[in-house]
N, C-alpha and C positions, 0 to 999 in steps of 0.2 A: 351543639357540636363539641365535640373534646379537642383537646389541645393536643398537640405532636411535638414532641420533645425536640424534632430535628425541623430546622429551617427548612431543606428538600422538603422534606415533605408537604408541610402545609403550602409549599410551591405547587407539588403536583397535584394536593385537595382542590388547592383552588383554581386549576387548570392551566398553570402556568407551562409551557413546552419549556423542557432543560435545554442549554445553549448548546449549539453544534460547531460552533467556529471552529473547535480546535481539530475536531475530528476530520471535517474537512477538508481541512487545511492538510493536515496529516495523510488522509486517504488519496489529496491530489498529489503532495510529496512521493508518496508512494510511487502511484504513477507514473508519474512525471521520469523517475527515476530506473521503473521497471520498464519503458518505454527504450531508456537513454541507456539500458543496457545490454536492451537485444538488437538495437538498432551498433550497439561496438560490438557485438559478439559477430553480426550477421556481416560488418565493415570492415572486421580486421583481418579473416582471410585465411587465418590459422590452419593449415592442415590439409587445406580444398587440392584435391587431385592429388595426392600423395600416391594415393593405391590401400592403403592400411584404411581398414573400414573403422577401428578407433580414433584414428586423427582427422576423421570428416566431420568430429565434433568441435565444437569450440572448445572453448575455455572456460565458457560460465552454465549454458545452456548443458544440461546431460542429456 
């Protein structure tokens, strides 16, 4: 078998899975945070019953 110039790699020859922590972590951040901001967009009230069909949006949500 030949050699691989890069660490990765002979990882993934040799069926090593690459780490996900960070990604996940990241992707729940995400979340977590796109959750926490339709839950203020839908809380804060901004505009409801105005009459002006523009101001029955929020602030964040278009």
């Amino acid at each position: 078998m030949t050699t691989v110039p890069e660490p990765w790699m002979q990882r993934l020859r040799d069926g090593a899975f690459p780490p996900v922590r960070k990604t996940v972590v990241a992707v729940a951040v995400l979340g977590v945070l796109g959750l926490a901001s339709i839950a203020l967009e839908l809380a804060s009230g901004v505009g409801v019953g105005s009459g002006d069909g523009r101001s029955t949006r929020g602030w964040l949500l278009p």
